[in-house]
C-alpha positions in Angstrom: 105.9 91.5 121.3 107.8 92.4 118.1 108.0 96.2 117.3 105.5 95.6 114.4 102.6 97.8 114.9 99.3 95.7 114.2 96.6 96.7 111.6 93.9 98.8 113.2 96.7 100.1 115.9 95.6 103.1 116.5 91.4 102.2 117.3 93.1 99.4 119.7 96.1 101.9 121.3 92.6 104.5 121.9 91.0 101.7 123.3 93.6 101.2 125.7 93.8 104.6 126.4 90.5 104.6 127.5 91.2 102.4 130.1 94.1 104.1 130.9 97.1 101.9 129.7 98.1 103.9 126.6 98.7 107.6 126.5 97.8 110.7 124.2 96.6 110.6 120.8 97.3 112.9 118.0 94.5 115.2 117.2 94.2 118.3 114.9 94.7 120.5 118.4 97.2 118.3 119.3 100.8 118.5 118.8 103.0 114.9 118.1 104.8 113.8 120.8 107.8 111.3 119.6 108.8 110.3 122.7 105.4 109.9 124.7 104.2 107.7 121.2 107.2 105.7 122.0 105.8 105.0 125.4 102.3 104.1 124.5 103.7 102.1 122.1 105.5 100.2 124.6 102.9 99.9 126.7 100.9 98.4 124.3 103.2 96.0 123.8 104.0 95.8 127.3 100.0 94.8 128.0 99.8 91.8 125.6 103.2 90.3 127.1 102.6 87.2 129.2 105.7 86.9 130.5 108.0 87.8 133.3 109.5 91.3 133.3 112.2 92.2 135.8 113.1 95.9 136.8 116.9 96.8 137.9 118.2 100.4 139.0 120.7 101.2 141.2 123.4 103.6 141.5 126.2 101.0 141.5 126.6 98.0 139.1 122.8 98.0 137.6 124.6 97.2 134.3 126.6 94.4 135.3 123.3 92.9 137.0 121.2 93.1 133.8 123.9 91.4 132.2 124.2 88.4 134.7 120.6 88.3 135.5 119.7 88.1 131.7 122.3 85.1 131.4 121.4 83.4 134.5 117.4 83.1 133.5 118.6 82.6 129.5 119.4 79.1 131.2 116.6 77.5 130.8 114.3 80.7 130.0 113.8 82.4 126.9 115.2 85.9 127.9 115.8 89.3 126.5 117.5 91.7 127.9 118.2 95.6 126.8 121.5 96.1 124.8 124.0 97.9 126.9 122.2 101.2 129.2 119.9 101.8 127.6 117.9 102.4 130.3 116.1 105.7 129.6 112.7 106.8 128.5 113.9 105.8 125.0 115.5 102.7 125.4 113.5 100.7 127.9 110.2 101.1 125.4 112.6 99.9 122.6 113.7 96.9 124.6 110.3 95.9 125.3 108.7 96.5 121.2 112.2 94.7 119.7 111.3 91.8 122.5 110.4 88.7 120.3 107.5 87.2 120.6 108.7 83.7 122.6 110.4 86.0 125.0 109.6 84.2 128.6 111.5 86.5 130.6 112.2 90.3 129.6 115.0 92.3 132.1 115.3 95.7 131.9 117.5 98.2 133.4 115.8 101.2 134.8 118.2 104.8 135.0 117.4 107.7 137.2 118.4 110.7 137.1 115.4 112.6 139.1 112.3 111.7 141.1 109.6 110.4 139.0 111.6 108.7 136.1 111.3 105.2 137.7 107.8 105.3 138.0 107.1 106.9 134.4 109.3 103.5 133.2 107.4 101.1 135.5 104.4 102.3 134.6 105.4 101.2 130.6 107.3 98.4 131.8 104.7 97.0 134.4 107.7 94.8 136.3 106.9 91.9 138.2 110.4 91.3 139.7 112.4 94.0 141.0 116.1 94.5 141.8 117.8 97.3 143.5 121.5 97.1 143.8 122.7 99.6 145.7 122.3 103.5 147.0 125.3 105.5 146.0 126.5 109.0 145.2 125.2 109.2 142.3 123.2 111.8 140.8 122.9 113.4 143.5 123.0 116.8 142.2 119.9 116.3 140.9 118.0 114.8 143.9 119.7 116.8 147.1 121.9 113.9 148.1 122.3 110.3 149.0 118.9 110.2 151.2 117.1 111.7 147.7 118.9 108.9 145.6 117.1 106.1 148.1 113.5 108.0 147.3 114.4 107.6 143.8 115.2 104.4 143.6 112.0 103.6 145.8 109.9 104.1 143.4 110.5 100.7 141.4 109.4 98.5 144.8 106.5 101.3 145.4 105.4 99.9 141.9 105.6 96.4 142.2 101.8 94.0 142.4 101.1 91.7 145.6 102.2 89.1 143.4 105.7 90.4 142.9 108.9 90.0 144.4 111.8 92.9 145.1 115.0 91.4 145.1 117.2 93.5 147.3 120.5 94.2 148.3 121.0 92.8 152.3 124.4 94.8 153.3 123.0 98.2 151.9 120.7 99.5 154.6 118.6 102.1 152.5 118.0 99.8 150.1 117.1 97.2 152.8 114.6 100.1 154.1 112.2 99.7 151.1 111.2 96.8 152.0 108.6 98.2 153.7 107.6 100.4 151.5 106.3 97.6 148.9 103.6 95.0 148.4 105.2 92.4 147.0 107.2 89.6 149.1 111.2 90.2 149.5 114.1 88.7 148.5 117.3 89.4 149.9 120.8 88.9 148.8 124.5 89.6 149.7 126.5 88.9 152.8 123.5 87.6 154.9 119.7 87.2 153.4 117.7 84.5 151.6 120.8 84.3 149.3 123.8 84.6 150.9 127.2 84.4 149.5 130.3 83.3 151.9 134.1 82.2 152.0 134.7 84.9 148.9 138.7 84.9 147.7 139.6 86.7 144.6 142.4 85.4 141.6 145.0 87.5 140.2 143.1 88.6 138.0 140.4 89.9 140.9 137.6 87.1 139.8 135.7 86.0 142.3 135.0 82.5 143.9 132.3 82.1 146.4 129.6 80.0 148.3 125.7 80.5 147.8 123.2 79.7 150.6 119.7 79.7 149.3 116.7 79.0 149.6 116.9 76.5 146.3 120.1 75.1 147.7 123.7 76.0 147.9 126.5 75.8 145.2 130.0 77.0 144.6 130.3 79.7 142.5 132.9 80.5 140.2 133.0 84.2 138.1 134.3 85.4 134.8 134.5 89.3 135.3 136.8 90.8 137.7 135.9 92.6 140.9 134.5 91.6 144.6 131.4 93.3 144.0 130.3 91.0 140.9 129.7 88.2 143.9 126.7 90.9 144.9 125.5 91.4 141.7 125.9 87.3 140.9 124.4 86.8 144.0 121.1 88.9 142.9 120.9 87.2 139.4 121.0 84.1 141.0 118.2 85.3 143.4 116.2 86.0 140.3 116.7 83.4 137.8 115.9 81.0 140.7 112.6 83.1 141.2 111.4 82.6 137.8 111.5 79.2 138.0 115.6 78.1 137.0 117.2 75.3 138.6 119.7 76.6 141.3 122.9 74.4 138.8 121.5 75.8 135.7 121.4 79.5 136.8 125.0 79.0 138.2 126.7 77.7 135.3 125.1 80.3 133.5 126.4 83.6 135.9 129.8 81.7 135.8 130.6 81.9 132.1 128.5 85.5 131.9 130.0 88.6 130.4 129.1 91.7 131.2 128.9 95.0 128.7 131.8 96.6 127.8 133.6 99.3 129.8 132.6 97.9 132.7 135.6 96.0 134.5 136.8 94.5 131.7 140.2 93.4 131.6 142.6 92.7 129.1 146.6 92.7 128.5 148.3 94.8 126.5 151.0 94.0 124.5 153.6 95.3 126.8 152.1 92.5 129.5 150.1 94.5 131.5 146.7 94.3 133.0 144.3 97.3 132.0 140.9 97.4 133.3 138.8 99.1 131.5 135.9 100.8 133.4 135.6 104.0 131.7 131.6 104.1 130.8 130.8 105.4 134.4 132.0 106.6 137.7 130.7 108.1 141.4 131.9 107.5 144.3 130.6 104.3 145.4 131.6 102.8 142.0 135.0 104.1 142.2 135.3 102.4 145.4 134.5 99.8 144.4 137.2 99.4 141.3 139.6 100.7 143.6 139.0 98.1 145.8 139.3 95.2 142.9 142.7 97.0 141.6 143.8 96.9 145.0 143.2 93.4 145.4 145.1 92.6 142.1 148.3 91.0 142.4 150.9 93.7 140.8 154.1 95.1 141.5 152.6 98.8 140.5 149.0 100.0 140.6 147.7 102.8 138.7 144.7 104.4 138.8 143.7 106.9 135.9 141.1 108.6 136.6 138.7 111.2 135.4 135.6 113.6 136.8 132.4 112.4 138.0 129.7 114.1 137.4 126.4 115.5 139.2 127.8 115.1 142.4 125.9 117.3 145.3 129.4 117.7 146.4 131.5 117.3 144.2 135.1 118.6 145.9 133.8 116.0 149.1 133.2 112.9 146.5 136.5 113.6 144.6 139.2 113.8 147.4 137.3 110.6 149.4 138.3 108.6 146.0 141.7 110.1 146.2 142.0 108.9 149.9 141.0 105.5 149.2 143.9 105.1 146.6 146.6 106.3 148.7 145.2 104.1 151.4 145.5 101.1 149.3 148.8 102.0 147.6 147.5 103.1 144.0 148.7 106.0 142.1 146.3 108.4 141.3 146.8 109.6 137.9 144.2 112.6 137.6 143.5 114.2 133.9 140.5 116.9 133.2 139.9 117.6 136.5 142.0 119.2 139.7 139.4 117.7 142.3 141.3 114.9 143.3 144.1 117.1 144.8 146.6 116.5 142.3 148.0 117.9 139.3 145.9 116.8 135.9 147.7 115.7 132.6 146.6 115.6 129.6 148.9 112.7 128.4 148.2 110.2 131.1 149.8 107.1 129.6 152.7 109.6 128.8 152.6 110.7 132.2 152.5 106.9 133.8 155.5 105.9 131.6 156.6 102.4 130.6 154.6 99.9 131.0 155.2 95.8 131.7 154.1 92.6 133.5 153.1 93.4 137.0 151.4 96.6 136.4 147.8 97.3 136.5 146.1 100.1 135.3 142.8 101.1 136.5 140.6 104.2 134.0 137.4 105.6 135.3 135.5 108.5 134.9 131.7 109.6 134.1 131.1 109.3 130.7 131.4 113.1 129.9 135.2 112.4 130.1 135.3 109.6 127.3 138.3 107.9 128.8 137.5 104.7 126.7 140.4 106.9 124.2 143.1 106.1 126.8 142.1 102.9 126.9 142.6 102.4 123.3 145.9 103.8 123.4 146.8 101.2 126.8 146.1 98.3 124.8 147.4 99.6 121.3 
């Protein structure tokens, strides 16, 4: 599945087309199309692969599952995953042509930002296993809200064979509602479900430590990346890796020692002793709680939240002052820069702004990726 094109591509690729794998071909009357050839491409590649391919959106934490899923089935699977997001029309049909050709397993993450964009993906990627993490406020902009996110989303379980399996999320209800919208059997994870996790404590550093309850067996789980809602997203990859046929230990020890892509929950020190957490390479609402929820969870004398704007929110001024809520609920201090949504006065010098820093303080930056708050970062950690 290598991204070299095969002698005699094009007769084969019009061959395919015919039978309505492959897409349009250039003619004299017919104008290129880069990214549609990208696709067919794909697809091609896509129809001679053998393997396993697993689909993950999700508004929350789709990322961070890639990651541990592609980690947990690299156990004792040969397994390629896409680099990063790239999730889009161009970088799901890159994942799948750079795929090499031993590849057992392929996991790619699936973005949406509208109705439809699933299923163009899935009809290139052809998944058999399907993961949706969560239903959040995100994008919703661009779908009429939260109920138009779940439709979106729908669309990679809608595309699944008989044969499949969709791998959901137990303790989100509207992603729990697809199940009936699919063919293939279900799989359910979190709290309660087919694999459940239990008795979850977090360290000072907010890594979680958990039980699994499964259907392979049960095993204690200990993470390397920060946050309570990496149990969920271990608890899914888990789910799969066991799916495709990886022993219950194997695919534990695996998710334990996982990373996930940078910018998302990472942690590190900085030279004045304390803890940033870098989650700067997306925000909405659900997210946001969700890292508010790990800072606040983080043993500290001060916590600080930096935070910039999300983005494509329906309503944005509603999203915005929620997150500024939940920080003064939990005792964070809501640093605000580029945007006044969040009820208080922006700065353009946050770590100015914060002052000195030292052990016991932890420092939280987040925003969409418009805001590019990965440069405040940089200057946290010197």
């Amino acid at each position: 599945m290598a991204a070299t094109v095969p002698s005699g591509f094009m007769e084969m690729l019009a061959s395919e087309a015919a039978a309505g794998i492959g897409g349009r071909l250039v003619g004299p009357d017919v104008a290129f199309d880069g990214a549609r050839a990208l696709l067919d491409l794909a697809a091609f590649a896509r129809h001679r692969f053998d393997g396993r391919v697993v689909g993950v959106p999700g508004s929350v934490g789709k990322t961070s599952t890639k990651d541990l899923i592609a980690a947990a089935c690299a156990a004792q699977r040969r397994t390629t995953a896409n680099e990063r997001s790239f999730n889009n029309e161009q970088g799901l049909p890159v994942t799948i042509l750079d795929a090499p050709d031993e590849t057992e397993v392929l996991v790619v993450e699936m973005g949406m930002r509208g109705f439809g964009e699933i299923t163009k993906l899935c009809d290139v990627a052809q998944p058999h296993i399907g993961v949706v993490t969560a239903v959040g406020h995100s994008h919703t902009e661009r779908v009429g809200g939260i109920d138009g996110v779940a439709k979106a989303k729908r669309e990679l379980v809608e595309a699944l064979p008989s044969s499949g399996v969709a791998v959901l999320n137990a303790d989100d209800e509207r992603v729990m509602a697809m199940a009936k919208h699919t063919a293939a059997d279900v799989l359910t994870y979190g709290s309660a479900g087919d694999v459940a996790m239990s008795a979850v404590v977090l360290d000072e550093l907010a890594r979680p430590r958990f039980m699994i309850e499964s259907p392979w067996g049960r095993a204690d789980v200990r993470l390397s990346v920060s946050g309570a809602h990496m149990a969920s997203n271990a608890a899914a990859a888990i789910a799969v890796a066991c799916s495709v046929g990886v022993d219950l230990d194997a695919a534990v020890d695996a998710a334990e020692s996982a990373t996930v892509s940078q910018m998302r929950m990472e942690v590190s020190r900085a030279p004045t002793g304390a803890v940033v957490i870098n989650d700067a390479y997306n925000a909405n609402p659900t997210s946001m709680a969700a890292a508010l929820d790990a800072l606040a969870s983080m043993q500290a004398t001060r916590r600080i939240a930096i935070l910039g704007a999300m983005g494509e929110l329906d309503d944005p001024g509603t999203g915005h002052r929620d997150v500024a809520r939940r920080a003064e609920a939990s005792g964070i201090q809501l640093v605000a820069t580029g945007t006044e949504l969040y009820g208080v006065r922006p700065t353009d010098d946050p770590v100015g702004h914060i002052g000195a820093l030292g052990h016991g303080d932890v420092v939280l930056v987040k925003a969409s990726r418009a805001a590019g708050l990965e440069r405040v970062v940089a200057q946290l950690v010197g």
